[in-house]
C-alpha positions in Angstrom: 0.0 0.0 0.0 1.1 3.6 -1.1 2.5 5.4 2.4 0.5 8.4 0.9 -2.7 6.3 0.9 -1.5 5.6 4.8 -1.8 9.4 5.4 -5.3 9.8 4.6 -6.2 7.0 6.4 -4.4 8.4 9.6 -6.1 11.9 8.2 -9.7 10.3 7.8 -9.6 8.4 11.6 -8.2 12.3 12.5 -11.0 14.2 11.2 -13.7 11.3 12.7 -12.0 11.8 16.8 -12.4 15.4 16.2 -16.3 14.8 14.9 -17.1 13.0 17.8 -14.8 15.3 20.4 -17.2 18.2 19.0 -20.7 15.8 19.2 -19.6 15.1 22.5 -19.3 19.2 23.8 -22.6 20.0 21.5 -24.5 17.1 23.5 -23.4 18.3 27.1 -23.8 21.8 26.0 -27.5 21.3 25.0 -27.8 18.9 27.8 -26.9 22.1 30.0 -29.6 23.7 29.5 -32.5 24.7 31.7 -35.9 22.9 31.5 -38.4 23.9 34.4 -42.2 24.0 33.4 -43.2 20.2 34.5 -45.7 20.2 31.8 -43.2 20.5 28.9 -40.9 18.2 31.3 -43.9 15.5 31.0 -44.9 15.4 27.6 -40.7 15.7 26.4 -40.3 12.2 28.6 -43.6 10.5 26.5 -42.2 11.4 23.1 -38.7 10.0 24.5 -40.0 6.9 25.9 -42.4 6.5 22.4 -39.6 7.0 20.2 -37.3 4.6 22.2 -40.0 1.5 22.2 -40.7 2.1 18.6 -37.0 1.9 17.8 -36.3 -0.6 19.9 -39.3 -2.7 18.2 -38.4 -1.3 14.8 -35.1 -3.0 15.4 -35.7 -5.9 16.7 -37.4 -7.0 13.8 -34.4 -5.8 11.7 -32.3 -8.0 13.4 -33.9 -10.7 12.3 -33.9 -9.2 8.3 -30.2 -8.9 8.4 -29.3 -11.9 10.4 -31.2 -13.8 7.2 -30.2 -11.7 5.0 -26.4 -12.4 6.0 -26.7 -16.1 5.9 -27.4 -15.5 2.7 -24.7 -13.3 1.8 -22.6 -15.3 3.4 -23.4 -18.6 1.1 -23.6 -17.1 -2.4 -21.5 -14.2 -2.4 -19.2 -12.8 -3.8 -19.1 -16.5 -5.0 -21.2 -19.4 -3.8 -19.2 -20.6 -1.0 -19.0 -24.2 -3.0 -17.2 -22.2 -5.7 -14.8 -19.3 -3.8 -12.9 -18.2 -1.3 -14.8 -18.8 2.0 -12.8 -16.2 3.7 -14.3 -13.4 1.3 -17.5 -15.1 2.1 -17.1 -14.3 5.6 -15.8 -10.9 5.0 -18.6 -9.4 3.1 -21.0 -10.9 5.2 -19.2 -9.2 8.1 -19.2 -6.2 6.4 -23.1 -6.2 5.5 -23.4 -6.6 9.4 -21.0 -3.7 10.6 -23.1 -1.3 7.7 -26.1 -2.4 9.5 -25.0 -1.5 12.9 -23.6 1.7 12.3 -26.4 2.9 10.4 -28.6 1.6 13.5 -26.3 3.5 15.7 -26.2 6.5 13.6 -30.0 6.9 14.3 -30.4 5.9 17.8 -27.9 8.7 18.5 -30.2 11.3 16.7 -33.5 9.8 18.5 -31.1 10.6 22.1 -30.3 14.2 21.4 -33.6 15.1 19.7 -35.5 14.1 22.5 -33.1 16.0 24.8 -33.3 19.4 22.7 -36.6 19.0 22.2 -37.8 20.5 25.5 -34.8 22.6 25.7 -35.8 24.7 22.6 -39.2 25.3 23.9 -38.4 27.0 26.9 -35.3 28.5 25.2 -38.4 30.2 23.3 -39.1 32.2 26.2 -35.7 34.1 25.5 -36.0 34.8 21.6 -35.3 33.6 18.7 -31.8 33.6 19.0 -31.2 31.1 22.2 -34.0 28.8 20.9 -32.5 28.4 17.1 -29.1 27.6 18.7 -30.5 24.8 21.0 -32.8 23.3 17.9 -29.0 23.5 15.1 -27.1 22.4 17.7 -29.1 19.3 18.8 -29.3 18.4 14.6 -25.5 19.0 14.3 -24.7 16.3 17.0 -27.0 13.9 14.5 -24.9 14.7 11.5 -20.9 15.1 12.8 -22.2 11.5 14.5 -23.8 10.2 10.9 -20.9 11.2 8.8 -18.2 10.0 12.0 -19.4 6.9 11.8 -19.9 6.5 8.2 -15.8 7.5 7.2 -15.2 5.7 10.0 -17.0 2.8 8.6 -15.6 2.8 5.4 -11.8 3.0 6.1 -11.6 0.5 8.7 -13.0 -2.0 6.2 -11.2 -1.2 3.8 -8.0 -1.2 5.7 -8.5 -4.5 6.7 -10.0 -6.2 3.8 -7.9 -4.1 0.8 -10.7 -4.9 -1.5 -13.3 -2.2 -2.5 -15.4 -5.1 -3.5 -16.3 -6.3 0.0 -17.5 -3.1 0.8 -20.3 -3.6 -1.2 -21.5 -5.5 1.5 -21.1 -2.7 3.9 -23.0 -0.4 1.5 -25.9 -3.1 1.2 -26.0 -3.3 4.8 -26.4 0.6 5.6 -28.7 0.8 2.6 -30.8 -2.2 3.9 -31.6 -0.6 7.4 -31.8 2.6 5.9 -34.9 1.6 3.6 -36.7 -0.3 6.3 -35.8 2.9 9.2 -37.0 5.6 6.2 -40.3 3.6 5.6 -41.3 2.0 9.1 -40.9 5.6 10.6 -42.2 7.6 7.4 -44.8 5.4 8.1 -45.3 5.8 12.0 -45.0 9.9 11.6 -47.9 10.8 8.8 -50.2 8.2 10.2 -49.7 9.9 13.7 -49.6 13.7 12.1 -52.5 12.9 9.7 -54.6 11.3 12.2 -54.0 14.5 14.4 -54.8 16.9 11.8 -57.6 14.5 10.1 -59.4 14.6 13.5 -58.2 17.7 15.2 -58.0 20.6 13.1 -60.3 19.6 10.4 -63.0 17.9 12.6 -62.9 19.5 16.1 -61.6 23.2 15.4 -59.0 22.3 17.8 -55.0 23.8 17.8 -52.9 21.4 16.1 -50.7 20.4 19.1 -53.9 20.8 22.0 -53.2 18.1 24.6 -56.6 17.0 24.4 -56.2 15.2 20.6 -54.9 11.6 21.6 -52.7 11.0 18.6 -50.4 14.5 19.7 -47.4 12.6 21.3 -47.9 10.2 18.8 -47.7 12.9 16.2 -44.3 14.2 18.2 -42.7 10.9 18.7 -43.3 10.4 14.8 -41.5 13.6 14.1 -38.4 11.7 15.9 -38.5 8.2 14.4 -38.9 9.5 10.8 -36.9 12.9 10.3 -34.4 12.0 12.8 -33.7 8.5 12.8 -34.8 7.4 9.6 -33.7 10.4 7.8 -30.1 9.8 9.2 -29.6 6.3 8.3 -30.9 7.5 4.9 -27.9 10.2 4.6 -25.3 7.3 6.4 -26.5 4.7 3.3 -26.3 7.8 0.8 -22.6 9.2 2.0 -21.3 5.4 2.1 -23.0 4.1 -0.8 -20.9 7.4 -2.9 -17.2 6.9 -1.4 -18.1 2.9 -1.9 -19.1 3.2 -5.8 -16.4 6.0 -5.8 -13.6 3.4 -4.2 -15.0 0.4 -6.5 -14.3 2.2 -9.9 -10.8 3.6 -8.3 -9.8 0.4 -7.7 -10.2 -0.5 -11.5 -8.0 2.1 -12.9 -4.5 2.8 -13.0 -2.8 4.6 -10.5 -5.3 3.1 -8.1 -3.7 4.8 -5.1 -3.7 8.3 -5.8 -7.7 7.9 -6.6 -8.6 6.0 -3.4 -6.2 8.9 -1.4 -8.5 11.4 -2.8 -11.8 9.7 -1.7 -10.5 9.7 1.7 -9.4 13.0 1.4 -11.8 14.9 0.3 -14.3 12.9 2.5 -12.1 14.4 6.1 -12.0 17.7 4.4 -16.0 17.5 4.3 -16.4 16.9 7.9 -13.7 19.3 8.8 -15.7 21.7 7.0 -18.8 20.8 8.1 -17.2 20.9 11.8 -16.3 24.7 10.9 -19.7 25.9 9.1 -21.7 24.4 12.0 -19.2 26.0 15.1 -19.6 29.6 13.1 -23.4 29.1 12.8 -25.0 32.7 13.9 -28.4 34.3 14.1 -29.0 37.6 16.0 -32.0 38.6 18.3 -34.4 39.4 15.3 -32.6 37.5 12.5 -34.1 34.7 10.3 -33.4 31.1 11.0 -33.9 30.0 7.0 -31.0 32.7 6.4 -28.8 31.1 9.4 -29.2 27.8 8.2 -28.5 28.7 4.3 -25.6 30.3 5.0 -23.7 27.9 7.6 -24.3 25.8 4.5 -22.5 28.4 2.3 -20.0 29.0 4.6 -19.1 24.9 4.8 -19.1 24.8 0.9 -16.7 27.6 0.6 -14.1 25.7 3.4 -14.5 22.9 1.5 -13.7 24.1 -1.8 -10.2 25.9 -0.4 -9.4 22.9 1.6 -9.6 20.6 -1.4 -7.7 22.9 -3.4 -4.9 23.2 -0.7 -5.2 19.2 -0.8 -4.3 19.4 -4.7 -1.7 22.2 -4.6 0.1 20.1 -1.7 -0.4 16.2 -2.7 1.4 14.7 -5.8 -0.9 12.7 -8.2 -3.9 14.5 -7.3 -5.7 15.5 -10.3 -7.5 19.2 -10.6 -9.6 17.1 -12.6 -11.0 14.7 -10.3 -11.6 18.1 -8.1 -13.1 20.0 -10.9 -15.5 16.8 -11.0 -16.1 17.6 -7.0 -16.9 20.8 -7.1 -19.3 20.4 -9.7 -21.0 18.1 -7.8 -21.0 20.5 -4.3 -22.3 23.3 -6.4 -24.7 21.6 -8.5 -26.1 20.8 -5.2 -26.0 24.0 -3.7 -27.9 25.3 -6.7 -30.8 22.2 -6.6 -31.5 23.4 -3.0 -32.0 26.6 -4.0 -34.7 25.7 -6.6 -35.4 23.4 -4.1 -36.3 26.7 -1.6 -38.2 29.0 -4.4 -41.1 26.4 -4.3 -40.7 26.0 -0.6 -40.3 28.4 1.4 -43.6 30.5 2.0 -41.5 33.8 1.7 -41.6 33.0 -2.1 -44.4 33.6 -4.8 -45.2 29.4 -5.1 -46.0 28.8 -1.8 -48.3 32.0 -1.7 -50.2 30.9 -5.2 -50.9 27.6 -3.2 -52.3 29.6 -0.5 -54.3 31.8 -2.1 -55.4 28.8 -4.1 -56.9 27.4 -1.0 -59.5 30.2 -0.9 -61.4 28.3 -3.8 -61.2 24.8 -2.0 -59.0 21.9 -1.1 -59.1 20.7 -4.6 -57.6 23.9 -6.1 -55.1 23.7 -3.1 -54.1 20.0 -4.0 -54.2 20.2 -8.1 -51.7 23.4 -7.8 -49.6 21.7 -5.2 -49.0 19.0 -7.5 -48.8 21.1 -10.9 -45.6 23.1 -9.0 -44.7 20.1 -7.4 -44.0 18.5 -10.9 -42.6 21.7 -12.4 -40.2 21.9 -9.4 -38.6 18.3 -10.4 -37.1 20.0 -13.7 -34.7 22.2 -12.2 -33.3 19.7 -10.5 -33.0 16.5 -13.3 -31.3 19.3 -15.1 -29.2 20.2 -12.4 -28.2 16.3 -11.3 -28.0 15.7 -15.9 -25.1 18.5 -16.0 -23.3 17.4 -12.7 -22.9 13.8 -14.9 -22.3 15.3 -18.1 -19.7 17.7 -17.3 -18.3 15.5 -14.2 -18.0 12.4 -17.5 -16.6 15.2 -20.2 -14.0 16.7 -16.9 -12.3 13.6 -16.2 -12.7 11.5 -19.9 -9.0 12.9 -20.9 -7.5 10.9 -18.1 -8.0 7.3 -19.6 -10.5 4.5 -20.0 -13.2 4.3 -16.8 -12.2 7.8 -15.6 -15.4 9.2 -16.8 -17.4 7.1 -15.0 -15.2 7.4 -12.0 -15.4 11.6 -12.3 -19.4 10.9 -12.1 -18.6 9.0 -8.9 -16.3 11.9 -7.4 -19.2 14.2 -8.5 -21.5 12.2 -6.1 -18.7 12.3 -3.4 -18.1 16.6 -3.6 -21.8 16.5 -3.6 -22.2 14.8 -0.3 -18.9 16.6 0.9 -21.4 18.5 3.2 -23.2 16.2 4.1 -22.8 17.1 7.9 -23.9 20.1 7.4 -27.0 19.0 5.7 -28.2 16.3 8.5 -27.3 19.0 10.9 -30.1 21.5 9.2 -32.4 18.0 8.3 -32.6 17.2 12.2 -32.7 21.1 13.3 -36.2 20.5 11.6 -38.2 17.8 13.8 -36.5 19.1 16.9 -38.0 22.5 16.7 -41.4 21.2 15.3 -41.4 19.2 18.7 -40.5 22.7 20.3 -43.4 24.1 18.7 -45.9 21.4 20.0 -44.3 21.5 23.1 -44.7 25.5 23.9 -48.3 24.9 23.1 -49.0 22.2 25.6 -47.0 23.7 28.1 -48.7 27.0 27.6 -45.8 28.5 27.1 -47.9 31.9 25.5 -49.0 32.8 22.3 -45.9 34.7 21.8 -43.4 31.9 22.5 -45.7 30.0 20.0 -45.1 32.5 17.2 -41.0 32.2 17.8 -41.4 28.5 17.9 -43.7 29.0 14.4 -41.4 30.8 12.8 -38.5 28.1 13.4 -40.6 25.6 12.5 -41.4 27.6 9.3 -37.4 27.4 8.4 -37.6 24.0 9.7 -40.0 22.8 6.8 -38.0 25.0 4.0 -35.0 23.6 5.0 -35.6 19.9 5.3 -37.5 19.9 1.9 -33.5 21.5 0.6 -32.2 18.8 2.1 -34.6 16.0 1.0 -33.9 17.5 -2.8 -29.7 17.6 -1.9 -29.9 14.2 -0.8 -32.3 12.7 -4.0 -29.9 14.5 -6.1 -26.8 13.0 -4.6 -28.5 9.8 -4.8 -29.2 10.3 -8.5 -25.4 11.1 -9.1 -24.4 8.0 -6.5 -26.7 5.6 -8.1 -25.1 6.6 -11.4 -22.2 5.9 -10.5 -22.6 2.4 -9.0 -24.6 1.6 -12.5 -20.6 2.4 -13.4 -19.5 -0.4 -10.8 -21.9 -3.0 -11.6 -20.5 -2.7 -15.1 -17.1 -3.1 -13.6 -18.4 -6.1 -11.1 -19.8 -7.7 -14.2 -17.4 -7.3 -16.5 -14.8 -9.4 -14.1 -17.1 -12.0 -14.3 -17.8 -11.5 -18.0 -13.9 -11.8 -18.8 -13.4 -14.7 -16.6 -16.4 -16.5 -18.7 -14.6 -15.5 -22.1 -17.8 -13.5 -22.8 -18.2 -10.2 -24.6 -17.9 -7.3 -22.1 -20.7 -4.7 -21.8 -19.8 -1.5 -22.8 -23.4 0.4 -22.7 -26.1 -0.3 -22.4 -28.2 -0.1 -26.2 -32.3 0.3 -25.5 -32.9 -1.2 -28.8 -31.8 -4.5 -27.1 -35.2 -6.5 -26.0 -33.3 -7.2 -22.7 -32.5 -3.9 -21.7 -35.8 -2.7 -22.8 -37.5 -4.9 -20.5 -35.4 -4.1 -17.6 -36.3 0.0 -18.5 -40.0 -1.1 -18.5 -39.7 -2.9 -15.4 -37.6 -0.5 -13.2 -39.7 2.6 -14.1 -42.3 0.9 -12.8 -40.9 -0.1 -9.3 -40.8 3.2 -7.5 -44.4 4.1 -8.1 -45.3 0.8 -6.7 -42.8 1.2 -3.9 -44.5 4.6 -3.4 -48.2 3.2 -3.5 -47.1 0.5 -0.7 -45.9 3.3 1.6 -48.6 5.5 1.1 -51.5 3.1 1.1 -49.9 1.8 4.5 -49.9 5.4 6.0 -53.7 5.2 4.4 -55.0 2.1 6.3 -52.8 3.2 9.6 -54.5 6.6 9.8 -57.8 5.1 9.3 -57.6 2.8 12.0 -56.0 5.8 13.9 -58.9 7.9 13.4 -61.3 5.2 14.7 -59.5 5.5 18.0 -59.3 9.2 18.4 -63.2 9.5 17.7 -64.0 6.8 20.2 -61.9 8.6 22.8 -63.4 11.9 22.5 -66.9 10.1 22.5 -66.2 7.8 25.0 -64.1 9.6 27.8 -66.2 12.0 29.7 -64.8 15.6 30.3 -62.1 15.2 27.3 -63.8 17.1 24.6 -64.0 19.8 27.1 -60.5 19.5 28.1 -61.9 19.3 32.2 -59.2 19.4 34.7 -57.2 16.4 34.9 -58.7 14.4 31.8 -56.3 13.2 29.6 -56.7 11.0 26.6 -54.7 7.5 26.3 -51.6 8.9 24.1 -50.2 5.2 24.3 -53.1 3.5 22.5 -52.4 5.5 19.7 -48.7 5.0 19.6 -48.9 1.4 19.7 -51.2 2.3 16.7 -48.9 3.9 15.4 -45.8 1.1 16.0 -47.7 -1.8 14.8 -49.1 -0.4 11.8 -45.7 0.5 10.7 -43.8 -2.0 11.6 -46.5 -4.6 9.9 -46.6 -2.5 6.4 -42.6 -1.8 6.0 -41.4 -4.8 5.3 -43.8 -5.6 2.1 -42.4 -2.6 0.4 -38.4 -3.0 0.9 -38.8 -7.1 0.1 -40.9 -6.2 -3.3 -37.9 -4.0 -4.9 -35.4 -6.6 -3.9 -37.2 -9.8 -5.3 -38.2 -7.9 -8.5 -34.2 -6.9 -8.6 -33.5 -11.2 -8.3 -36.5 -11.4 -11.0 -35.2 -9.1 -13.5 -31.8 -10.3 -13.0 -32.3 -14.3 -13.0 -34.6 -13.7 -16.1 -32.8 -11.1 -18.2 -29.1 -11.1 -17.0 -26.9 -8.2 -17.0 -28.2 -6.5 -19.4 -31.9 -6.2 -18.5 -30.6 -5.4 -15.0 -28.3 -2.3 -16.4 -32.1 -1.5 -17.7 -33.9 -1.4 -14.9 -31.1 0.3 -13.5 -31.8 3.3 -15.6 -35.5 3.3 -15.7 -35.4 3.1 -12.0 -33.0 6.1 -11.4 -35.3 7.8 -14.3 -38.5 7.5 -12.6 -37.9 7.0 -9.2 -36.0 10.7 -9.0 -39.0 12.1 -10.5 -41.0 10.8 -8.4 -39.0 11.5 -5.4 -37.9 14.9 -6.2 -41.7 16.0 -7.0 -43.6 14.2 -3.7 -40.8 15.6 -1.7 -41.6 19.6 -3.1 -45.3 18.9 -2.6 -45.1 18.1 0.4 -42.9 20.8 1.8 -45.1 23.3 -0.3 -48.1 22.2 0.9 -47.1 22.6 4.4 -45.8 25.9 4.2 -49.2 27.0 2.6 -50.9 25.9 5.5 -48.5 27.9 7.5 -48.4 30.8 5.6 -52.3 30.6 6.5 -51.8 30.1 10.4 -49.8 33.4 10.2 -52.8 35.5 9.3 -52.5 35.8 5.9 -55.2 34.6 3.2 -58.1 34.6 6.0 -56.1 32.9 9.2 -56.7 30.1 11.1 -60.4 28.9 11.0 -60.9 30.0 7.9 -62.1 28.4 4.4 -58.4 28.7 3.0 -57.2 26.9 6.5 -59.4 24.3 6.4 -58.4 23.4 2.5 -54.6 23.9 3.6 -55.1 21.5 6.4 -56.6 19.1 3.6 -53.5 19.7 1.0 -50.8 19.1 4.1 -52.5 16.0 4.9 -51.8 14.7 1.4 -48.8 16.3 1.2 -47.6 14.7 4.7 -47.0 10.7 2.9 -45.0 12.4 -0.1 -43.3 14.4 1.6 -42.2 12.4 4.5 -43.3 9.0 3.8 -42.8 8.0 0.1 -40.6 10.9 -1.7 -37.4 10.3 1.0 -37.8 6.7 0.7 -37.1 6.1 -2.8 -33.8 7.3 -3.6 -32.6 4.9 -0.7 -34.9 2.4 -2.8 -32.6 2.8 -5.9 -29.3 2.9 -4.4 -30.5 -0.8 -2.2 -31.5 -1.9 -6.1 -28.4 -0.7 -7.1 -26.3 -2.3 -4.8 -28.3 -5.2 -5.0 -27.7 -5.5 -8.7 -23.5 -4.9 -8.6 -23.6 -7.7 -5.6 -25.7 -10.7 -7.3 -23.8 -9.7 -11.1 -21.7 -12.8 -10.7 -24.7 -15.0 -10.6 -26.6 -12.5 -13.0 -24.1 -13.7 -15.7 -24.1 -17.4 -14.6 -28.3 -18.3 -14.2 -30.0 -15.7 -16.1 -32.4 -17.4 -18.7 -32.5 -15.0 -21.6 -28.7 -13.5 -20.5 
């Protein structure tokens, strides 16, 4: 091994102690402090004790997927074990497991500090803006310096022990295993809790949205927690590993090996050093707006990245201003897809205040111009991820066979540089919305509730930037590992004496049918998830009327009545846990299908059709949604009528369908096409071996 190659490693396990030094002060210092109305106290213990038994649950059942799942690894790959090496058997099966963990880890981390800042935030409220947003960044930073820690920490130790880019496959797979399963089962958990709420409360009963009386409320909080927070983080941990692992694959292909894999590591420390920076100079002053706070730490963390990489290439032999002209397309590509992303979310722009004045003509209006703009929204950003590719492939072409491929993959890898940074403002997001319920039912004021609005506001703009950063860094990622399935199944190809692929030609009836097939999958995938939020909330519903029929005094929210919150979380827990496994298993078999029927080829076309459609798809429920629910906001601020009004009332309506796209389905599928993906580049071998028509 290159002694440069040692450096980075040495600089990678560096920039992860001082990730976790940092998580470690940003924990005690939200942990510090004050909380001291017993009311908040109360209800801030219920969501953490919901969120904990759902994840325990959640997990337990996950076990038992990857403990299967890594038998089977471990008997047919890379080789059947009747064929191969049984050590590398035993080595990507390992690997699978340790992906699994860490991801798991990863997201019980973000369920312990959200539920600690939570509570914090709310009373920090009292104070202004300014101590409140700090609590809410802070408590999402700890989530993402612990995701991306744990993710580069992840991927060098394997590879430092195993020296094969291969295996990590497996460790890939595994992260992107538990993060489909974690995405869904709590996408699933939060909209059937948040829709039931809203379904029942607002819409029904006239009632606040977070009023202690509605039964599904800390159901609708702890939901907040186990789908933004954990299952959003084990998202970003499968989407950050899955680009240095596609990355590392190709680099190992090509010549000068060394100096590529050096610069995945490197520029994957430099990220979380920068992120480390752009989330320790994170500002806002007394009257100052949290979307603008959050932006720019994220400019801020792009700029430090860009000089530090440059630095990297000025000071390093054999690194190529190429392969970082490749980066920092990617980084500023998706800089410029979350700012699209923002025009039709955030409710200080013209969209989101069509939607809203929309509503005055009825909840149909409000839902067929959320989805018109929610459609027009996904161009922008297919352009944006179609000219982070092209120019990525045309940058790095010059430099030899399979470097074009491999500049796409280094795209994916500047793209996610930030990634940090990103989780940091993705969990800022649930925490305060928990602040927000929690001012209300600790009757915190109505002023309080308007500072814990208004970060909630920035909240919902800047998770959907996030959720349209990370589908387009999935889209360049899943690109890419189209790139290493072609490399995987070309080894096998040449070891056969059969004709490489080069491409993959649509005219060919096998790649057709793979197209057909994989543009299919995600709306499918989609219709699972959100027809499982649909018989959840229904059966939520039920409850929630027969407590407020049935439970004297609660309607009137009399002294000491409470509904039972815990009937409605195990709702919640069972309904998700039953529906979440249906959808993951279906795009896995149809992956086997597709594969064992049309070989190779047909699986490089269900590749693309998959990437094709399920971005679209993604991309446009994710924009919806946000829109949607800034509309209603926009609304609960006075304008358009105010709360109780017409326009409300058809708000409420287009946020309730905007709730399973946004945070149920649309987040959900680009981990859905990078667990086909990485399905497809682990079973090639066998793919080439026992198709029928391969």
């Amino acid at each position: 091994m290159e002694p440069q190659l040692h450096l980075f490693y040495a600089l990678s396990f560096l920039a992860v102690i001082l990730a976790f030094a940092f998580t470690v002060y940003l924990y005690l210092w939200v942990k510090r402090q004050k909380t001291q109305n017993a009311r908040i106290m109360e209800v801030s213990e219920l969501i953490r004790q919901g969120a904990n038994a759902f994840l325990r649950k959640e997990y337990r059942i996950l076990a038992i997927f990857a403990g299967v799942a890594a038998v089977v690894i471990f008997v047919l790959l890379p080789t059947p074990i009747w064929k191969g090496s049984i050590v590398n058997n035993i080595a990507i099966a390992l690997a699978y497991i340790a992906g699994t963990v860490l991801s798991a880890i990863a997201g019980k981390i973000g369920i312990l500090v959200a539920t600690l800042a939570n509570s914090r935030a709310a009373e920090s409220a009292q104070k202004g803006i300014k101590p409140a947003f700090l609590v809410g960044f802070r408590g999402g930073a700890v989530m993402g310096l612990a995701v991306v820690g744990f993710s580069l920490l992840g991927v060098a130790v394997v590879l430092l022990i195993v020296g094969d880019a291969t295996i990590l496959l497996g460790f890939s797979f595994g992260a992107s295993s538990l993060a489909l399963f974690a995405k869904a089962g709590g996408g699933i958990f939060t909209k059937t809790a948040d829709i039931s709420a809203d379904l029942t409360g607002k819409v029904e009963l006239g009632i606040p949205e977070d009023d202690p009386r509605n039964p599904a409320v800390i159901a609708d909080n702890v939901g907040d927690n186990v789908g933004d927070v954990a299952g959003m983080g084990a998202d970003l941990f499968d989407s950050n590993v899955a680009a240095m692992v596609s990355a590392l694959v190709i680099a190992q292909s090509l010549k000068g090996d060394w100096n590529n894999i050096s610069m995945i590591f490197c520029y994957a420390a430099l990220g979380l050093i920068a992120s480390i920076i752009g989330i320790a100079t994170a500002r806002i002053g007394k009257h100052g707006s949290p979307t603008r706070a959050l932006n720019s730490s994220t400019y801020v963390t792009t700029a430090v990245f860009i000089v530090l990489t440059a630095a990297a290439n000025l000071i390093f032999e054999g690194f190529s201003w190429r392969i970082w002209g490749a980066s920092v397309t990617g980084l500023l590509v998706g800089v410029i897809i979350g700012l699209t992303t923002d025009y039709f979310t955030d409710d200080s722009k013209p969209i989101v205040r069509r939607v809203a004045e929309a509503s005055n003509s009825g909840a149909a209006l409000t839902i067929l111009s959320g989805i018109s703009y929610g459609l027009i929204s996904a161009l922008p950003a297919m352009v944006g991820i179609a000219i982070s590719a092209f120019a990525s492939y045309f940058i790095c072409a010059p430099m030899g066979p399979g470097y074009a491929i491999f500049g796409i993959s280094m795209s994916a890898v500047g793209m996610l540089s930030i990634v940090g940074m990103i989780i940091s403002n993705d969990a800022y997001g649930p925490i305060v919305d928990n602040a927000r319920g929690l001012a209300e039912m600790g009757g915190l004021g109505e002023e309080t509730i308007r500072i814990a609005d208004e970060l909630d506001s920035a909240g919902n703009t800047v998770k959907a930037v996030t959720k349209g950063f990370s589908i387009a860094a999935a889209g360049l990622t899943v690109i890419s590992l189209l790139g290493a399935f072609m490399s995987e199944s070309n080894v096998v190809l040449a070891e056969a004496g059969r004709e490489l692929i080069t491409g993959f030609d649509i005219m060919n009836p096998n790649v057709f049918f793979g197209i057909l097939v994989g543009g299919a999958i995600p709306a499918v995938f989609s219709a699972m998830l959100i027809l499982g939020v649909d018989k959840n909330a229904q059966r939520m519903v039920a409850e929630i009327r027969h407590q407020f029929n049935t439970i004297v005094g609660l309607r009137e929210g009399k002294e000491g009545v409470k509904p039972d919150y815990d009937k409605c979380i195990d709702i919640a827990t069972s309904g998700a846990l039953k529906e979440l496994i249906p959808a993951g298993l279906m795009t896995i078999i149809a992956t086997l299908l597709v594969g064992f029927i049309g070989g190779p080829l047909s699986i490089g076309g269900f590749l693309l059709g998959n990437i094709v459609s399920g971005l679209l798809l993604a991309l446009f429920m994710s924009n919806s949604g946000g829109l949607w629910d800034n509309a209603k906001k926009y609304i609960e601020a006075g304008n358009e009528g105010g709360k109780g009004s017409d326009a409300h009332k058809a708000a409420v309506v287009g946020d309730t369908v905007g709730d399973p796209f946004k945070d149920t389905a649309g987040p959900s599928i680009n981990t859905q096409i990078t667990v086909v993906s990485l399905v497809a580049s682990l079973m090639s071998g066998l793919f080439v071996a026992f198709s029928l028509f391969g």
